[in-house]
N, C-alpha and C positions, 0 to 999 in steps of 0.2 A: 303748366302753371303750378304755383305752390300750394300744395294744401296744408294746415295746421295739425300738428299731435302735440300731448303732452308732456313727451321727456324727448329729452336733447340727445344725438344721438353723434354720430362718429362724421366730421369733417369730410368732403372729397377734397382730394389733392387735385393742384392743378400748376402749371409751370407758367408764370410769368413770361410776356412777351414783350422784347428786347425792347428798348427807347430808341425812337426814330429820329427820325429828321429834325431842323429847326419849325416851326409854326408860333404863328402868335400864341392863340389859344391851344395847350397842350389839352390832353385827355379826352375828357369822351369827345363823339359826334354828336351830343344834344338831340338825336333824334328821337321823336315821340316822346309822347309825355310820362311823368312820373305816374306811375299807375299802381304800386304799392300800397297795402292797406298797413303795414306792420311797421314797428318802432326796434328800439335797442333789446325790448322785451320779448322779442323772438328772431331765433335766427334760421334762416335757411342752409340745408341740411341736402344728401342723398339718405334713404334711408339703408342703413349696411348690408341689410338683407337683400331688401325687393329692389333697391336704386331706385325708387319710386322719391322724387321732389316732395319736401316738407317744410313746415314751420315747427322749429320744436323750442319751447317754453327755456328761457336764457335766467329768467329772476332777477335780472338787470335793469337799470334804466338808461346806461350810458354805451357807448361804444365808439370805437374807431373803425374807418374803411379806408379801405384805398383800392381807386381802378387798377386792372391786371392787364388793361389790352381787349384788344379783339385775336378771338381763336386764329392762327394761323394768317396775322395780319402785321406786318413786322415796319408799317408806313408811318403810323402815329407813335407817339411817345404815351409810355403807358402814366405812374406817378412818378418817374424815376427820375431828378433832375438832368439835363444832359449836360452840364456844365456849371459851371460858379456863376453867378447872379444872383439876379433877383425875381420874388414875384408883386408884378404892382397891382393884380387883378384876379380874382375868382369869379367864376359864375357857377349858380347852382339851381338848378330849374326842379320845381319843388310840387307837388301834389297837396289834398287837402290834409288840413291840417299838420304841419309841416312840423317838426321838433326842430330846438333852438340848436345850432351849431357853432363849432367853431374850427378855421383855420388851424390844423397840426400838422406841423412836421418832424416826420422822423426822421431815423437814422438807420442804416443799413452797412452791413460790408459783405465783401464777397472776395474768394482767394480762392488760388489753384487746389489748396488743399482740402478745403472745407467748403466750397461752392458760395449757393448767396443765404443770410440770412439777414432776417428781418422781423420786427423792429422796434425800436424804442423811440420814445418822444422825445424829441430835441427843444421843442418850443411850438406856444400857442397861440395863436392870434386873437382878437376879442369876439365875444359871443355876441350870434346875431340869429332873427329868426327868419328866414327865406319867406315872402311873403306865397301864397297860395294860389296856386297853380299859373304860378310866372317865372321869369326867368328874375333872378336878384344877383345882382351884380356889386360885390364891394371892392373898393380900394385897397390896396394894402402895401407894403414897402417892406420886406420879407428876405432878408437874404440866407439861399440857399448855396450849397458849396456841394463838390463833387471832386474825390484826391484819390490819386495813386501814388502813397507816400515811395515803395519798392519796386512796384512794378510787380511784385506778383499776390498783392494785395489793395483794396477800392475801397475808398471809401462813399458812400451815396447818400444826399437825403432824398428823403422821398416823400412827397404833395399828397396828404389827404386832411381828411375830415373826422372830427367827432361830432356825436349827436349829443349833447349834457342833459336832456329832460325827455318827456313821454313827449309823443309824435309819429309822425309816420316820416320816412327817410325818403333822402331824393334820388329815387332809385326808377328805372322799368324794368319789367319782368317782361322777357321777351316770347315768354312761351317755349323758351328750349332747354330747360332746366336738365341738366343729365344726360344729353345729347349731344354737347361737345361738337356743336354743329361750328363750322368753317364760316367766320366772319360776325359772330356773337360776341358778347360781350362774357365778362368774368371781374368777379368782385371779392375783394378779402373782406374780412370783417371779424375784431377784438372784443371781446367781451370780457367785463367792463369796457372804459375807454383806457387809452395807453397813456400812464402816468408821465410824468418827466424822468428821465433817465432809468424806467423802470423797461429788462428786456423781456421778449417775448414773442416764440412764435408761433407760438398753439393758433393760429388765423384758419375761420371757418371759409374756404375757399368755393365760389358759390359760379356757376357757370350759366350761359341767359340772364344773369343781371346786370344792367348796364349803371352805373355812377353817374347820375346827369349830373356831372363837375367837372367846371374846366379852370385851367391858371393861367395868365397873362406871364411868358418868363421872357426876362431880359439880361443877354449875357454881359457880364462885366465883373471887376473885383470890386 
């Protein structure tokens, strides 16, 4: 589990796991509940020394996430769209006191030369506040796109969330923080939140935390 310090300390790295199959609801498995006590105002950290899990003090109140997958689990699609569509649906299953969110989507590319980076905000959806300790489910009509303009370069958006106020995020901590355990979850996360057209990859990449978020995608132009 995560414990709290007071300064911020060095990101662990971790490698995104590939987008899968088609499925209604892409992203998490919703399993168990949000059980987070923390907001934008801290983020989870390895500490660089002892790799001991922590909370260390951000001085934010905003931020963006986005799911990375399950460890070694290459069946679900992580936030990566897997084609041009849309999405008509989010679900985000929320703990107490929940901070107000909003629908963002970024943009990503990734090339033989330079691998994958990621990401900046493409567009936001409108803000809403996940009611406490339920699953909330809103509408949306969201078109997302996925291009390989040469063939040896991609373009991708990719399905997450900001938080814009104080709150606690719609996250579980699974207990394996640092352990990179087979079949866990893993979580980015921007601090601030990610502006519009503004890039960025500095993402605090967090391992045992699962995104209870999931998107309705439906493929078409």
């Amino acid at each position: 589990m995560l414990r709290r310090v007071g300064v911020i300390g060095i990101a662990v790295a971790l490698l995104a796991v590939p987008a899968g199959a088609d499925a209604k609801f892409l992203g998490s498995t919703m399993r168990g509940s949000a059980n987070v006590g923390f907001g934008c105002n801290l983020a989870p950290i390895l500490d660089p020394i002892t790799g001991v899990p922590e909370l260390a003090q951000t001085g934010q109140r905003t931020c963006t996430f986005r799911h990375l997958g399950y460890i070694n689990n290459v069946t679900r699609t992580t936030s990566i769209v897997p084609a041009n569509g849309r999405i008509v649906r989010i679900r985000v299953k929320a703990g107490d006191n929940p901070a107000p969110l909003r629908l963002t989507i970024l943009t990503a590319s990734s090339s033989l030369s330079n691998g994958f980076s990621c990401c900046s905000a493409r567009k936001f959806g409108r803000v809403f506040r996940p009611r406490a300790g339920r699953v909330t489910t809103i509408r949306t009509n969201v078109r997302v796109h996925r291009a390989n303009p040469n063939g040896s370069s991609q373009f991708n958006d990719v399905v997450a969330l900001s938080a814009v106020g104080p709150g606690t995020l719609p996250m579980r901590d699974q207990g394996t923080a640092g352990t990179f355990t087979p079949g866990t979850a893993a979580t980015a996360l921007w601090y601030p939140l990610t502006a519009i057209g503004d890039p960025r990859v500095e993402a605090t990449s967090a391992d045992g935390l699962d995104l209870l978020f999931q998107w309705d995608f439906r493929r078409g132009r």
